[in-house]
C-alpha positions in Angstrom: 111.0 2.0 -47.1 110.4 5.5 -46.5 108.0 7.5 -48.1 110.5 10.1 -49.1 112.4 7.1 -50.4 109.8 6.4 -52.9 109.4 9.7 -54.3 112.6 9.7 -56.8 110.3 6.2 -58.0 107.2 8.2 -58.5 108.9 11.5 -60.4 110.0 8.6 -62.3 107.0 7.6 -63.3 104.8 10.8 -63.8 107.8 11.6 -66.4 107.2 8.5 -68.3 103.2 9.0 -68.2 104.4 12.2 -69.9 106.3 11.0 -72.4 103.6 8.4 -73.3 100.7 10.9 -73.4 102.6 12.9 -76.2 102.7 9.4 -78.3 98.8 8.6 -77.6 97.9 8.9 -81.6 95.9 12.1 -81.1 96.9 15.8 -82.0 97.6 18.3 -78.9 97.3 21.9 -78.9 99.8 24.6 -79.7 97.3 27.5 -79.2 93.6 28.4 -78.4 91.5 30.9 -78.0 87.9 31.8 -78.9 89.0 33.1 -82.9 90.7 29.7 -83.1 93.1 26.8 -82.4 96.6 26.0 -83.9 96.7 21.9 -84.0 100.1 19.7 -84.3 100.4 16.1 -84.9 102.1 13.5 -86.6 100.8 13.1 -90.3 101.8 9.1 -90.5 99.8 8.4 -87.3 96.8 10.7 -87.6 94.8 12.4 -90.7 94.1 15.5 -91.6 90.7 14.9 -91.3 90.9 13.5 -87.5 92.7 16.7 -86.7 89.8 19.0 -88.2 87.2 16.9 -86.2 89.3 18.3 -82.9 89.6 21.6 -83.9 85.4 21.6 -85.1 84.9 20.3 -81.6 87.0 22.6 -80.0 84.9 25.7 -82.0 81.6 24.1 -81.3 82.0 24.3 -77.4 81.8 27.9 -78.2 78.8 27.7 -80.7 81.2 28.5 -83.9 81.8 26.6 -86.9 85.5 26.1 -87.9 87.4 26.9 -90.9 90.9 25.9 -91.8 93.4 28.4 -91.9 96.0 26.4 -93.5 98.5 23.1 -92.5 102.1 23.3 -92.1 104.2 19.9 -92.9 108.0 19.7 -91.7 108.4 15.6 -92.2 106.1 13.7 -90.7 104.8 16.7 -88.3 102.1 18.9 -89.1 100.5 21.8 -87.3 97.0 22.8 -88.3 95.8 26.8 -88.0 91.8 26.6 -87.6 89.9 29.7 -87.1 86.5 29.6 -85.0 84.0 32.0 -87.1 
């Protein structure tokens, strides 16, 4: 087999690694920049308070302390507006 044959086979698969990253139990970033980060996650796999750990981390890099801005909930999705200060 070619290797041209086999790239279809290996799209294939960095599109399911995508998918599966987006499931990995851990919330991903909407937004960031150094006055803050917007956070969204799924609220039946993930608290709140695993989500504000993230967004304290994220804040610390930059030797700030977080505050939370506020949480949206649609369902089971929330999105989280920290602000670095």
């Amino acid at each position: 087999m070619s290797k041209l044959s086999k790239l279809p086979y290996l799209v294939v698969a960095l599109f399911v690694l995508t998918l599966l990253a987006g499931c990995s139990g851990e919330p991903w970033m909407l937004s960031q920049s150094s006055s803050g980060v917007t956070l969204r996650w799924w609220s039946d796999e993930i608290a709140d308070a695993q989500a504000a750990a993230m967004a304290g981390a994220y804040c610390t890099r930059m030797g700030k302390a977080v505050e939370l801005g506020d949480i949206e909930r649609d369902g089971s999705a929330a999105i989280g507006r920290y602000r670095c200060i």
